[in-house]
GUBA-564090 format. One line per field, with one value per residue: residue in one letter; residue number from 1; x negated, z, y negated of N, C-alpha, C in turn. Coordinates in Angstrom, 2 decimals. Layout:
// GUBA-564090
type <- A|... .
seq <- NUM|... .
n.east <- X|... .
n.up <- Z|... .
n.north <- Y|... .
ca.east <- X|... .
ca.up <- Z|... .
ca.north <- Y|... .
c.east <- X|... .
c.up <- Z|... .
c.north <- Y|... .
// end
This chain:
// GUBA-564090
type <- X|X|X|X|X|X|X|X|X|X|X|X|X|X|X|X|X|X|X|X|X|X|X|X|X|X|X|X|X|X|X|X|X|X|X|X|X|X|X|X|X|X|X|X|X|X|X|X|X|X|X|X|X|X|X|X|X|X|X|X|X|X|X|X|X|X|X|X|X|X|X|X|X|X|X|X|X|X|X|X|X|X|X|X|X|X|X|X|X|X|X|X|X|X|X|X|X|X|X|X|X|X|X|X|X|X|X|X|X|X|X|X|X|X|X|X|X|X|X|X|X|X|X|X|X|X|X|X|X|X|X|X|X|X|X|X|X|X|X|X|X|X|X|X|X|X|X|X|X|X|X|X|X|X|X|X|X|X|X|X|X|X|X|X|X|X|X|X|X|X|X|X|X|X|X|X|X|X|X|X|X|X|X|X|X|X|X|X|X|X|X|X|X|X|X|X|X|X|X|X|X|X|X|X|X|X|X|X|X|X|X|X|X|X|X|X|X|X|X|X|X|X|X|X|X|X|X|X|X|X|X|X|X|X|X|X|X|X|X|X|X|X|X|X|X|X|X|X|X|X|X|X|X|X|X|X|X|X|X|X|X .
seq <- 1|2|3|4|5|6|7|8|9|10|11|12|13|14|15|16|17|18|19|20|21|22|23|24|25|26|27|28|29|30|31|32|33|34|35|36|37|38|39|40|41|42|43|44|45|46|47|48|49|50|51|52|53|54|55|56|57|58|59|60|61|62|63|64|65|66|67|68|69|70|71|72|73|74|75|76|77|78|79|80|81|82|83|84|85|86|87|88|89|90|91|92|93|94|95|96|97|98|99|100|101|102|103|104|105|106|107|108|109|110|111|112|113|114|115|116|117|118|119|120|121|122|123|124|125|126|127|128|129|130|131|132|133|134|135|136|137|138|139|140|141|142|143|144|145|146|147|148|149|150|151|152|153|154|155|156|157|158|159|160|161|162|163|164|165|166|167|168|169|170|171|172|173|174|175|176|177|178|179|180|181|182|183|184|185|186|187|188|189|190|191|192|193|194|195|196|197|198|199|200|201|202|203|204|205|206|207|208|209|210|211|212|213|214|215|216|217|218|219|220|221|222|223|224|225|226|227|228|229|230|231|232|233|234|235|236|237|238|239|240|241|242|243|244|245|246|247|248|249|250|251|252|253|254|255|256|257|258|259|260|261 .
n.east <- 11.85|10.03|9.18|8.39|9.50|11.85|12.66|13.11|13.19|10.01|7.86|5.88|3.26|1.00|-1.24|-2.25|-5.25|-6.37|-8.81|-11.01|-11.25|-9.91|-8.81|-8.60|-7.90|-5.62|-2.43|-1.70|0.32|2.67|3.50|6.32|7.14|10.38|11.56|13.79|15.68|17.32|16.15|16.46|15.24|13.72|12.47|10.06|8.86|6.42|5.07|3.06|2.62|-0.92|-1.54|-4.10|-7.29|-7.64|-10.25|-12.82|-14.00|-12.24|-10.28|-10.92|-10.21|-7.70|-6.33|-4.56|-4.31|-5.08|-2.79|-0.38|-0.07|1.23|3.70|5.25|6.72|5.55|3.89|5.11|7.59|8.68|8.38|10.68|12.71|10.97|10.40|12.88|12.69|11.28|12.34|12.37|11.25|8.84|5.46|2.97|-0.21|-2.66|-5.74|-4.07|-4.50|-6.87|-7.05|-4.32|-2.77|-3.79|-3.94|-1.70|-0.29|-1.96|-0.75|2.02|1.80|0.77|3.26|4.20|6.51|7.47|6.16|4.82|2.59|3.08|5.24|5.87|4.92|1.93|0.54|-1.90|-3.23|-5.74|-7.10|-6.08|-7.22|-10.11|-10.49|-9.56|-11.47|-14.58|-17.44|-20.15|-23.66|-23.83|-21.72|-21.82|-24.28|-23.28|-21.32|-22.93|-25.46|-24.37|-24.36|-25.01|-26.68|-29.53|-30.44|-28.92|-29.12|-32.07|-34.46|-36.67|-35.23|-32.81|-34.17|-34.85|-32.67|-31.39|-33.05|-32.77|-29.97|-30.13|-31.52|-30.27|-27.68|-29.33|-28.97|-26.48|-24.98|-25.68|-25.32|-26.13|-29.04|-33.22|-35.22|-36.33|-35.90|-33.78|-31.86|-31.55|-30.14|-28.03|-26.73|-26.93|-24.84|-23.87|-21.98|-20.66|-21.33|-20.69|-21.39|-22.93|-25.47|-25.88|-23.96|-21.39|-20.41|-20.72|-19.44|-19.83|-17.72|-17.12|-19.51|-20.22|-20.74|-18.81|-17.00|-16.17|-15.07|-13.39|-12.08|-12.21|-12.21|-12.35|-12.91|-15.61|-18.73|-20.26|-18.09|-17.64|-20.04|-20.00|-18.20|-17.38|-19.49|-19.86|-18.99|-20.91|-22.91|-22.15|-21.97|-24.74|-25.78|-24.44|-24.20|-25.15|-26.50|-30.02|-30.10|-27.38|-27.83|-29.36|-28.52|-26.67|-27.84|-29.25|-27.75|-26.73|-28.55|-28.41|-29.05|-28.33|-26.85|-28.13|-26.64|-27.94|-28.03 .
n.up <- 20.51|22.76|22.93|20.36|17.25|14.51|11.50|10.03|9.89|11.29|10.51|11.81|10.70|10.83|9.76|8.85|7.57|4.85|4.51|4.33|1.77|0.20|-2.24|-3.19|-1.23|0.55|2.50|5.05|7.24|8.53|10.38|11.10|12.68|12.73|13.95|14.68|13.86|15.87|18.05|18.36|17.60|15.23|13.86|11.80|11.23|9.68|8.45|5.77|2.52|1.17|-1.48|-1.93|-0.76|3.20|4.29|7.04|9.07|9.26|9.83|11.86|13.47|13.51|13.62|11.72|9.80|6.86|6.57|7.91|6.94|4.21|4.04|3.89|2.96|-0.14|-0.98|-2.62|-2.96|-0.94|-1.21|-1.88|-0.28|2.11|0.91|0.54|3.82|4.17|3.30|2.58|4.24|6.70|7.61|9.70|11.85|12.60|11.51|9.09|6.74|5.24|5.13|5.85|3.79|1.61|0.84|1.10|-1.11|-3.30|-3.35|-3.54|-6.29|-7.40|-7.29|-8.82|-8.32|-7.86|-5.09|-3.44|-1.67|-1.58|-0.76|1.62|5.23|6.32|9.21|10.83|13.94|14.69|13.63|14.81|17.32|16.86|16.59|19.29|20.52|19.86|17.95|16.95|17.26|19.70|21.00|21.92|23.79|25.74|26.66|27.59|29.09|30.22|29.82|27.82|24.57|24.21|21.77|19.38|16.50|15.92|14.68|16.76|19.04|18.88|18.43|20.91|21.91|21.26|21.73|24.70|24.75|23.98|26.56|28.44|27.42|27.78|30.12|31.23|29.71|30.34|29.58|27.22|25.10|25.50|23.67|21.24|18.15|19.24|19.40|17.17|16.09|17.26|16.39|13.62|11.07|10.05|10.42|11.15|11.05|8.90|6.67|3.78|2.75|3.25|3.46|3.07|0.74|-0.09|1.43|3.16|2.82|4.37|3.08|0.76|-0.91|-1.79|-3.31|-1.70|-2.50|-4.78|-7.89|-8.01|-5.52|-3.22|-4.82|-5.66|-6.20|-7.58|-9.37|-10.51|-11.70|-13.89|-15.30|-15.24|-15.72|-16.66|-14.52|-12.73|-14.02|-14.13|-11.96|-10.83|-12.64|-10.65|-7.99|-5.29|-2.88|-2.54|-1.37|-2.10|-4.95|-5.67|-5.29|-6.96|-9.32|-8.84|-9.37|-11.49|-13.42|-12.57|-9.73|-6.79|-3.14|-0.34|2.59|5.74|8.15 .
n.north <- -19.96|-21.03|-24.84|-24.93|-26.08|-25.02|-25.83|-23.65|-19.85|-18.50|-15.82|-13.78|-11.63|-8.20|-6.64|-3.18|-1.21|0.17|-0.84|-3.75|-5.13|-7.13|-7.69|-4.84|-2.66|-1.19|-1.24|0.87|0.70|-2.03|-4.70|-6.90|-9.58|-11.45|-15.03|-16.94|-19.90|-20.18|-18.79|-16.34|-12.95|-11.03|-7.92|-5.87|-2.58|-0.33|2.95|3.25|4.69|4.80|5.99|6.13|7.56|6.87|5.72|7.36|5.57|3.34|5.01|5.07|2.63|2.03|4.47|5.99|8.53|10.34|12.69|11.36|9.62|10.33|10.98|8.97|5.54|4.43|1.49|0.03|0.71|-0.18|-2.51|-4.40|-4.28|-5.42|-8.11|-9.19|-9.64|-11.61|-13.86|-16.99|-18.06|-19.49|-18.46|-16.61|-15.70|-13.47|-14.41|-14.62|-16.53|-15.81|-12.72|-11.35|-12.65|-12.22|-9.32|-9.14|-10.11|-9.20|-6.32|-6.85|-7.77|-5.42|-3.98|-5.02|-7.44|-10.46|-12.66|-15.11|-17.27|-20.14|-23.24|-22.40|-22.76|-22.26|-20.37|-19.84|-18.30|-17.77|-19.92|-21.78|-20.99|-21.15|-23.75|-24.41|-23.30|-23.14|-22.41|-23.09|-23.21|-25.76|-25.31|-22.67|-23.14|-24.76|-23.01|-20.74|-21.92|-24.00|-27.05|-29.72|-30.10|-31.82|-33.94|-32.88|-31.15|-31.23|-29.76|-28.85|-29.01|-27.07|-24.79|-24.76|-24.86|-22.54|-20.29|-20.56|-20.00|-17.21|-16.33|-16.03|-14.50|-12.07|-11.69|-12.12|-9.86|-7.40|-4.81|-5.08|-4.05|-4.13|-3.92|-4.91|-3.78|-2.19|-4.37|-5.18|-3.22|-3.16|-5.74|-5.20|-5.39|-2.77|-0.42|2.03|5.50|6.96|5.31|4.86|3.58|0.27|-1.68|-0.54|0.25|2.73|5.35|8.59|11.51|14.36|16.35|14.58|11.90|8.81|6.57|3.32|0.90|-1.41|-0.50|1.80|3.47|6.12|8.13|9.98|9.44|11.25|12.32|9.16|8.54|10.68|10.03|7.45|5.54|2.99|1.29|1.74|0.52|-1.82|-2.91|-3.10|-5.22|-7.25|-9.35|-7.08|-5.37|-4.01|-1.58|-0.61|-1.20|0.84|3.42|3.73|3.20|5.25|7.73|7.60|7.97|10.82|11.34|12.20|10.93|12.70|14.16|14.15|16.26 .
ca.east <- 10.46|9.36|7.99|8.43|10.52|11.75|13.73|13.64|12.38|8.87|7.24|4.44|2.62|-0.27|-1.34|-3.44|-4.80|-7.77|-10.58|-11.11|-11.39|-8.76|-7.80|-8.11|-7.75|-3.94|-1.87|-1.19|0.85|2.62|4.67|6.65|8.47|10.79|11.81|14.97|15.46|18.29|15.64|16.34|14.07|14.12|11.03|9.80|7.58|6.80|3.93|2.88|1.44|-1.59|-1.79|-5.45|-8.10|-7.90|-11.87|-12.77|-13.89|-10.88|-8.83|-11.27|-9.82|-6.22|-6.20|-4.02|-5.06|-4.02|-1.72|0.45|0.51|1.48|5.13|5.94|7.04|4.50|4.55|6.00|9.29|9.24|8.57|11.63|13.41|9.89|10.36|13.86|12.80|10.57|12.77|13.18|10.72|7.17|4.49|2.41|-0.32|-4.34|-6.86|-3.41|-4.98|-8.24|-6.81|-3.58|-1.85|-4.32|-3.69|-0.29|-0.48|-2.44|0.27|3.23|1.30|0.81|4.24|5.33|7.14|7.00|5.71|3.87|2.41|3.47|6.07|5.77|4.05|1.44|0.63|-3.50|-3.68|-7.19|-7.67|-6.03|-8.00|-11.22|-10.44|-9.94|-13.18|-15.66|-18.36|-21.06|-24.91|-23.38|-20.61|-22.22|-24.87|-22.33|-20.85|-24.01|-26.08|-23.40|-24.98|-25.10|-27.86|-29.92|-31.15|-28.74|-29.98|-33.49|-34.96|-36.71|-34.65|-31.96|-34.23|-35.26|-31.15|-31.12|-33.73|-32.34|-28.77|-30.73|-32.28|-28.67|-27.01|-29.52|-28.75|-25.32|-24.59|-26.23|-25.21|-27.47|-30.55|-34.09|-35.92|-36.31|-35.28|-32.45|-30.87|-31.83|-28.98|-26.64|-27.14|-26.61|-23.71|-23.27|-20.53|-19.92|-22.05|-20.09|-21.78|-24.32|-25.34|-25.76|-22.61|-20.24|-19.68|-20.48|-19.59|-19.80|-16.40|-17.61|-20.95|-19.65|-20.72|-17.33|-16.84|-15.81|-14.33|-12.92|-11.05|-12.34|-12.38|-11.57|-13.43|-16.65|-19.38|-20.25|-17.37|-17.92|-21.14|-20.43|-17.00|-16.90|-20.50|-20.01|-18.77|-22.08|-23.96|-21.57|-22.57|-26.45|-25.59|-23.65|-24.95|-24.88|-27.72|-30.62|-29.84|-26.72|-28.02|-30.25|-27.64|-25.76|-29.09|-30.05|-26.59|-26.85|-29.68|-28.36|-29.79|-27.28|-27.60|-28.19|-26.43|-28.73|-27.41 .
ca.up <- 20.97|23.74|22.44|19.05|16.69|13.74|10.49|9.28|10.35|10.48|10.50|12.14|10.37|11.29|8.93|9.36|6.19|4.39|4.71|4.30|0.28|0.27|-4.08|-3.91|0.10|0.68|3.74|5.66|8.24|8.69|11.25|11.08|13.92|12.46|14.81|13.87|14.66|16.90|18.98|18.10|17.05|14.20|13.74|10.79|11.40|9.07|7.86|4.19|2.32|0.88|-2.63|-1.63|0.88|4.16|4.94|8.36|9.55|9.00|10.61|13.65|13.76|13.74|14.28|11.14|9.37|5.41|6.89|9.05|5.83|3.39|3.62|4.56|1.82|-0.75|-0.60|-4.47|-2.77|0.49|-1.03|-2.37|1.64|2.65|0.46|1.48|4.91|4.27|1.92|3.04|6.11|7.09|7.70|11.04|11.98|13.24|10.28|7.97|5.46|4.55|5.20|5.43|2.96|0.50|0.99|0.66|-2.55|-4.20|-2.81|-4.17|-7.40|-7.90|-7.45|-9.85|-7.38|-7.44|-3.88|-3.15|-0.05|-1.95|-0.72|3.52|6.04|7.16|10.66|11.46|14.91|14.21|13.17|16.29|18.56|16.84|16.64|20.50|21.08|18.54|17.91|16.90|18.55|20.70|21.96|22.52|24.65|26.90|27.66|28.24|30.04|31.10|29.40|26.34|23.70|23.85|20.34|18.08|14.95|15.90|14.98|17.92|19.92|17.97|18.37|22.53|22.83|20.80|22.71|26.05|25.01|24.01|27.81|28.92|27.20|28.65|31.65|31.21|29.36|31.04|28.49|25.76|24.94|25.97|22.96|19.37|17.64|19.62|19.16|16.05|15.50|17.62|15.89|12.05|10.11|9.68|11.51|10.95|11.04|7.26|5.67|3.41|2.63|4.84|3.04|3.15|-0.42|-0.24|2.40|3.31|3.68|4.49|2.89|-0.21|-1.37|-1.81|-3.50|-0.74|-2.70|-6.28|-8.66|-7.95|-3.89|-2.76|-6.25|-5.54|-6.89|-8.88|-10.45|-10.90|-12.39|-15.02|-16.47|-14.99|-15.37|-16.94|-13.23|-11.72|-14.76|-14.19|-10.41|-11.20|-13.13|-9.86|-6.78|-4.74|-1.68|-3.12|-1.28|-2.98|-6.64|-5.90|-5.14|-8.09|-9.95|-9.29|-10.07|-13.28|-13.32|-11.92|-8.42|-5.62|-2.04|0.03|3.90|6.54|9.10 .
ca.north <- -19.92|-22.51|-25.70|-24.77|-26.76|-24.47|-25.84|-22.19|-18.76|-17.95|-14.04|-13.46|-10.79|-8.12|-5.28|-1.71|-1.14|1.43|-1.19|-4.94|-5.54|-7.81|-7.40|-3.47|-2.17|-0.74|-1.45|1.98|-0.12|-3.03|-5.06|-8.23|-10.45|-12.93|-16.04|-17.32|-21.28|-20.32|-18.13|-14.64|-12.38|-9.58|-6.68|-5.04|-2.13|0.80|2.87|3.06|5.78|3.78|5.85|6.39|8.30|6.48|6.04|7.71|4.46|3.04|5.73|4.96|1.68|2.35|5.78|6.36|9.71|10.70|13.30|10.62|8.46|11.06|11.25|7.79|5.16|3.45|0.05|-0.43|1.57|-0.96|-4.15|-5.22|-4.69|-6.51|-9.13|-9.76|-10.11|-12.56|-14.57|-18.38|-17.76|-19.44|-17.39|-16.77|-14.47|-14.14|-14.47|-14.50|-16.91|-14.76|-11.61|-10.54|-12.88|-11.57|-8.01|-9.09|-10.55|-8.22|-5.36|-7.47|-7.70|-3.71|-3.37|-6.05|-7.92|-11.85|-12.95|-16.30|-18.16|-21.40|-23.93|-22.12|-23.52|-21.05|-20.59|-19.44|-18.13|-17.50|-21.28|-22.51|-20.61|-21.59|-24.99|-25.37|-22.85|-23.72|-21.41|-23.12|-23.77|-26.29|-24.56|-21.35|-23.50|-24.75|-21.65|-19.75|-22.58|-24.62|-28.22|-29.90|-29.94|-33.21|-34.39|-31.96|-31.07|-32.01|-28.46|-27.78|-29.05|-26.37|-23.82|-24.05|-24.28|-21.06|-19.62|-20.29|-18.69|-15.80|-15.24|-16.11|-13.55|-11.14|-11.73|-12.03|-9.04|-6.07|-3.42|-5.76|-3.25|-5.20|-3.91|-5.72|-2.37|-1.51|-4.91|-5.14|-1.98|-3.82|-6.95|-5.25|-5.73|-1.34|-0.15|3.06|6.50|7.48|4.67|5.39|2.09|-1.33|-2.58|0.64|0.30|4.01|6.38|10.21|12.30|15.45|16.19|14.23|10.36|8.73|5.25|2.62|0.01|-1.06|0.14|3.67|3.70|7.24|9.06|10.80|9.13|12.04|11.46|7.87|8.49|11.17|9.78|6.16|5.18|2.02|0.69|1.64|0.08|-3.37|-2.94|-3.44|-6.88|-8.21|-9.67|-6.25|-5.18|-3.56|-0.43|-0.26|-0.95|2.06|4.47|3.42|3.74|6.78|8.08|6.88|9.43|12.50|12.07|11.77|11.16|13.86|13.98|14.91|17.02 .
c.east <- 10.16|8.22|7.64|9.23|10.31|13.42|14.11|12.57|11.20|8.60|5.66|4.33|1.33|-0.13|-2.46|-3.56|-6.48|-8.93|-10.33|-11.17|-9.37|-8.17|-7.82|-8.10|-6.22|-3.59|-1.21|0.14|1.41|4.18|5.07|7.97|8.95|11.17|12.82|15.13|16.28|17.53|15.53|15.62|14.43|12.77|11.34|8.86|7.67|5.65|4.14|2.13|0.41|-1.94|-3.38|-6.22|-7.96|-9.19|-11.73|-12.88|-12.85|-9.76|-9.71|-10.96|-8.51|-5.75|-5.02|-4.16|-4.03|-2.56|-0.61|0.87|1.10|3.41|5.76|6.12|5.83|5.08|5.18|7.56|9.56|9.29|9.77|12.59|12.12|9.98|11.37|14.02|11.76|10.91|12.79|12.33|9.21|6.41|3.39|1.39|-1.99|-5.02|-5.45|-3.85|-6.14|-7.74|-5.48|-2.17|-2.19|-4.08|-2.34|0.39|-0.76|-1.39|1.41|2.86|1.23|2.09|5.33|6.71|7.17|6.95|4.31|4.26|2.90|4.57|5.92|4.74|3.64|0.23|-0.88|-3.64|-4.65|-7.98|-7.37|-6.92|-9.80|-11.42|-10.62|-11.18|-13.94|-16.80|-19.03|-22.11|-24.39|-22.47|-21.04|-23.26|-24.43|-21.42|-21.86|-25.16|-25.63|-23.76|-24.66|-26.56|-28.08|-30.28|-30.17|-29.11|-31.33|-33.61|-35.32|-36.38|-33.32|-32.37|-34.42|-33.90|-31.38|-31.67|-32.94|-30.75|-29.28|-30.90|-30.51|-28.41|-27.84|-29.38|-27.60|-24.81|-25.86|-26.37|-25.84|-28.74|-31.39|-35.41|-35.62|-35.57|-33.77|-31.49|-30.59|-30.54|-27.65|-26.63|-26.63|-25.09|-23.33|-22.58|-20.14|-21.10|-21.94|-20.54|-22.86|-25.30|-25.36|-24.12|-21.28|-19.99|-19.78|-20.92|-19.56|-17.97|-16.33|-19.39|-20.94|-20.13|-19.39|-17.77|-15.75|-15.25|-13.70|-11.90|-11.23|-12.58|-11.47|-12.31|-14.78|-17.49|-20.25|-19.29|-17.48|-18.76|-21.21|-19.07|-16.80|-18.28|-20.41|-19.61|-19.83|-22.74|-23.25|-22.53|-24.28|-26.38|-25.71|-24.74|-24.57|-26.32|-28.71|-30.42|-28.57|-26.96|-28.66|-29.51|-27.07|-26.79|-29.32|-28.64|-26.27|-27.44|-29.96|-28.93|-28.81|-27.15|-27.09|-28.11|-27.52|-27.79|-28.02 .
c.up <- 21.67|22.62|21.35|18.31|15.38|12.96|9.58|9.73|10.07|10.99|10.63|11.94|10.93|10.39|9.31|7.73|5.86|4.44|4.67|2.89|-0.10|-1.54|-4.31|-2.49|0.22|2.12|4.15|6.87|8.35|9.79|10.74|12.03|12.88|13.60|14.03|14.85|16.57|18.45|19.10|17.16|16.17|14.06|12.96|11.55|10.52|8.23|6.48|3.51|1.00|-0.87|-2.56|-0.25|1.37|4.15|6.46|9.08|9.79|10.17|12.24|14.35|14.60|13.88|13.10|10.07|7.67|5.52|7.55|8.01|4.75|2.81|3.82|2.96|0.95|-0.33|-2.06|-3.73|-1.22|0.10|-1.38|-0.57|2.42|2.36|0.55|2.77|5.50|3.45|3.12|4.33|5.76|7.56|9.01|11.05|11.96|11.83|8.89|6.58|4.54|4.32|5.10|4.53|1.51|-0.19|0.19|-0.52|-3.68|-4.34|-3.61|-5.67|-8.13|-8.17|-8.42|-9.20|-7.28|-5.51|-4.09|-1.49|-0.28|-1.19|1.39|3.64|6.75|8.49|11.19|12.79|15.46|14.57|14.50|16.86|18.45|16.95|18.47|21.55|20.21|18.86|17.10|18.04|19.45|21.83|22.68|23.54|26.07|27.54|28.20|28.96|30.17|30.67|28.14|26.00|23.46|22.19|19.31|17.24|14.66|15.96|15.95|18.58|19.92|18.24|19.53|22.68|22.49|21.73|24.01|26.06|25.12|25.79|28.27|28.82|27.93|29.57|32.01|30.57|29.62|30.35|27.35|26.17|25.39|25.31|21.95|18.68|17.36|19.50|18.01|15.24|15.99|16.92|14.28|11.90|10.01|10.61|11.81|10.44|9.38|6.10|5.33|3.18|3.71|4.53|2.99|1.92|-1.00|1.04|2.47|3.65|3.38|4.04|0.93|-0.55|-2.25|-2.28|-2.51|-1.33|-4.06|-6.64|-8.38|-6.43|-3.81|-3.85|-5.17|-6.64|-7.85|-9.91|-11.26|-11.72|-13.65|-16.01|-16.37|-15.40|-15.80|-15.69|-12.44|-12.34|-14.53|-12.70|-10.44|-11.79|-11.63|-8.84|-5.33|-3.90|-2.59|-3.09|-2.07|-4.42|-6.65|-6.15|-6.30|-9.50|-10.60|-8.96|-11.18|-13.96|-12.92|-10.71|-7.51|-4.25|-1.18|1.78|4.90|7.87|10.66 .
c.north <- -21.24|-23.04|-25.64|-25.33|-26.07|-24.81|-24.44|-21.14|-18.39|-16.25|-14.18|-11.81|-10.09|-6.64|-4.41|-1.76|-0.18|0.49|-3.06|-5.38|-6.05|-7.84|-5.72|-2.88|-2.19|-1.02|0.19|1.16|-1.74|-3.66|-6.86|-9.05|-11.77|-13.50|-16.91|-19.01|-21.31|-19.08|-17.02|-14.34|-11.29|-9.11|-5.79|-3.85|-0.83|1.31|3.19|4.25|5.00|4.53|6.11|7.39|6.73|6.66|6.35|6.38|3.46|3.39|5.56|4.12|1.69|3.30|6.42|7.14|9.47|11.27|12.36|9.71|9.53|10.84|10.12|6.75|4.50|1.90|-0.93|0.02|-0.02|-2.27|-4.91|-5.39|-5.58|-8.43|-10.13|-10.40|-11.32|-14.06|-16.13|-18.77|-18.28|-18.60|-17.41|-15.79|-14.68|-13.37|-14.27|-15.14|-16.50|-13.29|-10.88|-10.93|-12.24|-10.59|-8.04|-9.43|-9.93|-6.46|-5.53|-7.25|-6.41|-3.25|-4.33|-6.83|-9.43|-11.97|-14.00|-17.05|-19.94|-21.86|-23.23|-22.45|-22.02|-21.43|-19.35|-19.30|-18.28|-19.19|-22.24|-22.14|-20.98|-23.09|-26.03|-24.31|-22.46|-22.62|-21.80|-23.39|-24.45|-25.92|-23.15|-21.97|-24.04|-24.13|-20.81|-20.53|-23.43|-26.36|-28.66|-30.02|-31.71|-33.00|-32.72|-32.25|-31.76|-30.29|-27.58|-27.83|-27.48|-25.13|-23.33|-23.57|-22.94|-19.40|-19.24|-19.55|-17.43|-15.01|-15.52|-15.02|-11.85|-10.93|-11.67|-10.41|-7.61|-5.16|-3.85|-4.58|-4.03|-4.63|-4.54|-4.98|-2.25|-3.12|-5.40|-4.37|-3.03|-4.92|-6.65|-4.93|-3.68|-1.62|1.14|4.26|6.86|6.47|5.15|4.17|1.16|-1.95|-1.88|0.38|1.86|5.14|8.12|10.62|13.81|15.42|15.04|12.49|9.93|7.13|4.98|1.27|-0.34|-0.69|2.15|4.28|5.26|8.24|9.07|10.02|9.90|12.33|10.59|8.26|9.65|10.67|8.01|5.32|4.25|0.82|0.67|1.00|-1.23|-3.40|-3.38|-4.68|-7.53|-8.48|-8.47|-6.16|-4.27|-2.20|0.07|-0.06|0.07|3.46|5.00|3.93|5.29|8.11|8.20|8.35|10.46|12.70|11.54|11.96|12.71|14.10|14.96|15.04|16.70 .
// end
């Protein structure tokens, strides 16, 4: 690899996987390039059958359906040839330290597998690329009105910059809505039509309310709620969205949501 100086092979990693809950979300997918010092390259790639429903959202991502994962290997049957090919090797790969060493950890772990990020040098794509284009107030002011911010962190000075990206970006981005409302939608955190919820911790699959994360992701929250219910009654302790504790609530209590058509 140009301009690279390598005392031992690293693997740049990138995984598909049923959702983002990095201690209970399964990998349907996964690839891996090793880089060998002497310049040659080796590639993993191979899908996974995740042991769980795929969420639609999910499969809108990566486009990888239940049926397409079904017959393919778990990842308790792959990790020991995974783990081989990662033996002795640094680690590479965009958002790898939040995300897909996690995954990978928790994966290794199900299948009773030792696997640690210890002793390799791991390699943040992610972290580079933010590092040499920064994304805070300042930086977003000098890409969208071309200046710097006199008096940072003087409030209002903080808040005209803010302002003036704002008319920027309208002007810049054409397909931006030019109501409160409507960017208001673009602007929230949902994602996905199948959520029921702001937080997707419970989505629709079919006409059905489906737990979205956990130990019980893929169960029917009428399930959950007449044999598991002590998971919806922990859920009301935790620091969860209000709309969620409601759901969970009034589950508790025999009322369950109801998809509008």
């Amino acid at each position: 690899m140009m301009n690279l100086q390598l005392n031992r092979p690293i693997v740049f990693i990138d995984l598909e996987t049923t959702g983002t809950e990095t201690l209970s979300d399964r990998i349907v997918e996964l690839s891996a390039i090793k880089i060998n010092p002497d310049g040659t390259e080796e590639i993993m790639t191979t899908r996974i059958n995740p042991k769980i429903i795929i969420p639609p959202e999910a499969i809108a991502i990566h486009g990888i359906n239940n049926e397409d994962a079904a017959d393919k290997p778990t990842f308790e049957e792959y990790a020991p040839k995974f783990k081989d090919f990662l033996e002795k090797c640094d680690l590479g790969g965009f958002n790898i330290k939040k995300f897909d060493l996690e995954i990978l950890e928790a994966e290794f772990r199900r299948a009773g597998i030792p696997f640690s990020k210890e002793n390799r040098h791991i390699v943040d794509i992610q972290t580079i690329y933010h590092k040499f284009e920064p994304r805070d107030l300042s930086a977003a002011y000098k890409k969208y009105c071309n200046k710097e911010i006199e008096n940072q962190h003087s409030a209002e000075q903080d808040v005209k910059a803010t302002l003036r990206i704002f008319k920027s970006q309208l002007e810049m981005y054409k397909e931006l809505p030019n109501s409160v409302k409507e960017l208001h939608d673009f602007c929230n955190e949902r994602k996905s039509p199948n959520w029921i919820d702001s937080k997707g911790k419970f989505i629709w699959i079919g006409d059905e309310a489906i737990m979205n994360f956990g130990s019980h992701k893929g169960k029917s929250l009428f399930y959950v709620a007449k044999k598991e219910s002590g998971f919806l009654n922990w859920m009301l302790t935790k620091d969860f969205t209000d709309d969620v504790k409601k759901i969970a609530s009034d589950a508790l209590n025999g009322k369950f949501p109801i998809k509008q058509n």
